[in-house]
N, C-alpha and C positions, 0 to 999 in steps of 0.2 A: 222281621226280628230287629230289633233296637243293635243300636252300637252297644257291646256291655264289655266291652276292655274297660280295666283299672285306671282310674284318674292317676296322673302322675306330673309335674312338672316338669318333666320331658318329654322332647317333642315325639308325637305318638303320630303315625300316619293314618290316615282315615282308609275304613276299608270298602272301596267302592262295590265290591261284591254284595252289600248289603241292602244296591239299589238293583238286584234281582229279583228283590221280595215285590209282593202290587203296592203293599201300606204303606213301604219308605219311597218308593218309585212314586207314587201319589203325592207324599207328605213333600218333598222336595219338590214337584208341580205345583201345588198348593203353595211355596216358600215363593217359586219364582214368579207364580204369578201377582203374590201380593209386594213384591219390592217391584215389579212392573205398574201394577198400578200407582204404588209411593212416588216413581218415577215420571211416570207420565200424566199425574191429574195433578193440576196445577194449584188445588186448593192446599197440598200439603209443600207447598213453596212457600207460602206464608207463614207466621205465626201466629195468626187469625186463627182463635180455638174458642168456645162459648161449653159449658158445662150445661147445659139446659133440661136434663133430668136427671134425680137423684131420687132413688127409693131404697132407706137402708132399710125398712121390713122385707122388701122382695130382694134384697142386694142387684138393685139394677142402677146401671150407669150410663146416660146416654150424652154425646158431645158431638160437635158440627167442627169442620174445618173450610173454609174458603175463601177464594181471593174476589178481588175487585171485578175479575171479567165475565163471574158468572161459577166458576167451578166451585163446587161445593158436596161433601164424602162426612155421612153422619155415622156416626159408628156407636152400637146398643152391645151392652154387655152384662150378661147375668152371670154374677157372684156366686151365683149359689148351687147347692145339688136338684134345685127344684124346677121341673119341665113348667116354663108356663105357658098354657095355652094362652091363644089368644089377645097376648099382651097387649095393651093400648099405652105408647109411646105420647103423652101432650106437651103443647107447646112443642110441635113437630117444626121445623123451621120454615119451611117450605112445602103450600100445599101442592098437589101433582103426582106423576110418575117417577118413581126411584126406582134404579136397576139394583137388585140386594145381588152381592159381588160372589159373596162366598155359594150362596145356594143357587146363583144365575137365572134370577128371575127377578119382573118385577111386580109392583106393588103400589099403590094408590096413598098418597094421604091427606086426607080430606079432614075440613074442619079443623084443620091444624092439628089434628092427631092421623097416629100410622097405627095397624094395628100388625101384629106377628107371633109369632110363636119363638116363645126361646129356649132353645134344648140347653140342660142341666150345663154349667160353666160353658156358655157358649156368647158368642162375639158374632155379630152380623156388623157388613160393613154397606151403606146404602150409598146410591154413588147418583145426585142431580141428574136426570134427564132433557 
């Protein structure tokens, strides 16, 4: 169950009893794990960022981050309410194995395209192997 106390500009304490629930107990795993990665993969040190796919009919958006030593985190993101199967990702950055961070699997991309599935407003984050 979500936090649903009243907004207020006072200061309001957070009610930790809320990470008894699995969702929010999850959802704040999910939180730490991804400012761990922000932390620790050194492509998001730089501000080395490339826009390299834009689909405003499928509202998909996909961008690369990386430094000079080799780390490099592509992150696809669908806009929209619409599951796409199979998505083909081109002008992929790098062809090879990506470890995809949020679903903990990886994935091949060949021919300079990646191919995936993108569930409805969904964010995959693909991380150089």
């Amino acid at each position: 169950m979500a936090n649903t106390s009243t907004k207020t500009p006072d200061q309001a304490k957070i009610d930790w009893t809320l990470l008894d629930g699995d969702l929010n107990r999850n959802l704040l795993e999910y939180y730490k794990g991804l400012i761990h990665l922000r932390k620790n993969n050194h492509a998001f040190y730089t501000e080395n960022i490339e826009f390299f796919h834009e689909n405003p009919e499928a509202r998909v958006l996909a961008y690369t981050r990386w430094n000079d030593e080799g780390s490099r985190v592509v992150v696809v993101a669908n806009f929209s309410d619409n599951f796409l199967a199979s998505y083909t990702i081109p002008n992929f950055p790098t062809n090879g194995t990506w470890h995809e961070w949020t679903g903990n699997y990886d994935v091949d991309a060949v021919d300079g395209n990646l191919m995936t599935d993108l569930g409805e407003w969904e964010a995959k984050v693909f991380v150089w192997q």
